[in-house]
Every structure is written in structure tokens, then in C-alpha cells.
C-alpha positions in Angstrom: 80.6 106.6 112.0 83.3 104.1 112.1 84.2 101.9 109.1 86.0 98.4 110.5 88.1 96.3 108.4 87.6 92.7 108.7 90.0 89.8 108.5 89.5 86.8 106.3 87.8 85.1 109.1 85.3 88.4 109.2 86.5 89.1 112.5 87.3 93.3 112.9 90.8 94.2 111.8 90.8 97.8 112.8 88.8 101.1 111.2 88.7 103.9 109.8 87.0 107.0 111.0 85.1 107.6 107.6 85.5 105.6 104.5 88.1 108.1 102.9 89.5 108.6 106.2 93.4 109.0 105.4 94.3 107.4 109.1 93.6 103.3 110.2 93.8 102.8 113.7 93.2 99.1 115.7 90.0 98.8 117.7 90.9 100.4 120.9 91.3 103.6 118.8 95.1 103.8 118.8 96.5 105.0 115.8 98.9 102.5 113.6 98.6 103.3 110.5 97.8 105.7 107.3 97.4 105.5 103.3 100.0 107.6 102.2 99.0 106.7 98.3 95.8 107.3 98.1 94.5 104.3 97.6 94.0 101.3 99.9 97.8 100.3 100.9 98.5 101.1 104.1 101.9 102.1 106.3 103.0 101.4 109.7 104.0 104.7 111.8 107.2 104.2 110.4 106.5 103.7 106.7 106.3 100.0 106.5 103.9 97.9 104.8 101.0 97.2 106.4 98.3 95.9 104.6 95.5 96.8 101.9 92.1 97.0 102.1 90.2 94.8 99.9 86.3 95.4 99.9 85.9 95.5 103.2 88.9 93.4 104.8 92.6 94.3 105.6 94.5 91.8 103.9 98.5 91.4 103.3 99.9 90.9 99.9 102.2 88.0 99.9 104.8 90.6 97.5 104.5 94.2 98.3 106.6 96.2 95.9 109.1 99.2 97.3 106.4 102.0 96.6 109.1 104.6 97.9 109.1 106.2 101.3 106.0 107.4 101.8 106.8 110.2 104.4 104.9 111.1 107.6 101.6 112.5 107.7 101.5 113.9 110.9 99.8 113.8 114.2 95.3 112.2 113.2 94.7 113.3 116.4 91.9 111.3 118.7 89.7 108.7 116.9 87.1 107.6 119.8 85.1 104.6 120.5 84.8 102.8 117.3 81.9 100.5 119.0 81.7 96.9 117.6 82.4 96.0 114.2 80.3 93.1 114.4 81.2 90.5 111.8 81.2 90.2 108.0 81.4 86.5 107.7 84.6 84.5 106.0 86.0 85.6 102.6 87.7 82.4 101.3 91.1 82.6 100.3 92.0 85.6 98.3 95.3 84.7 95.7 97.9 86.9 96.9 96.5 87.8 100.0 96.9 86.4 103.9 95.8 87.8 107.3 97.7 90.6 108.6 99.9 89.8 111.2 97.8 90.7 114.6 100.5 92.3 116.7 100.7 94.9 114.1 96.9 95.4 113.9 96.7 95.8 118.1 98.7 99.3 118.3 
């Protein structure tokens, strides 16, 4: 079962296949993303910051520090249908944190 990522607003982000899911992909289930570290900062294809998953929303750090390049993980493959992510209500402001930019989030 999907796992959507919400915005501040609570509007869906993108998703994950599973919760540990090592890919992100936006909600027409292209893939755009993948956490390289193992932990919740996510890459572009191409290695650049994306954003990091807080609870349950995809935020973007105001500062995101050179982690190194974090190399390519290969081909995910096909995610599916995610479905609707329904909504997870507003979050406030978070210190640090802002929206993603969209046009990276749509594929």
C-alpha cells in the first residue's frame, strides 16, 4: 500500500511504495526521486536535493548541507496507481522547513 507525503498545506506531495521504500515518486507514479542515505533526505534523478520527509510531509530545508554525491541507484522499476492520498490537514510552519518546489514534485 502506498505511503503519500503531504505538503505543509496537507495536500499529497508524492509516495512511497512502502514506508522503507528506497524510491519517492510524484502521484502519477513517475519516479523522481530516492534516499540515497538512508534516512529521510531525498535526491533528484540527478543527485540534487530534493527534500526530507518529516512525519509524514516532504518538506525542504531552507540549508541543505553538501552530503557528497550520492550516486545512482538504478532503474525502481514500475510503481502503479498510488490511489488518493486524501489529506492530512495543515502542519504550521516548521523552522527550517518550506514547501517543496511543485515542478520538482510533478516528474
Amino acid at each position: 500500500m502506498a505511503t503519500f507525503l503531504f505538503n505543509r498545506a496537507g495536500r499529497p506531495a508524492a509516495f512511497r511504495r512502502t514506508p522503507d521504500d528506497k524510491f519517492l515518486w510524484d502521484l502519477h507514479g513517475h519516479w523522481i526521486g530516492w534516499f540515497p542515505w538512508g534516512d529521510g533526505d531525498a535526491v533528484d534523478k540527478t543527485g540534487d536535493y530534493l527534500g526530507t520527509v518529516v512525519n509524514n510531509r516532504l518538506l525542504r530545508r531552507s540549508y541543505f548541507p553538501y552530503r557528497g554525491y550520492p550516486g545512482h541507484p538504478g532503474y525502481p522499476g514500475y510503481a502503479g496507481c498510488p490511489g488518493y492520498g486524501g489529506c492530512a490537514g495543515y502542519s504550521g510552519y516548521l523552522p527550517g522547513f518550506d514547501d517543496g518546489p511543485e515542478k520538482l514534485l510533478e516528474g
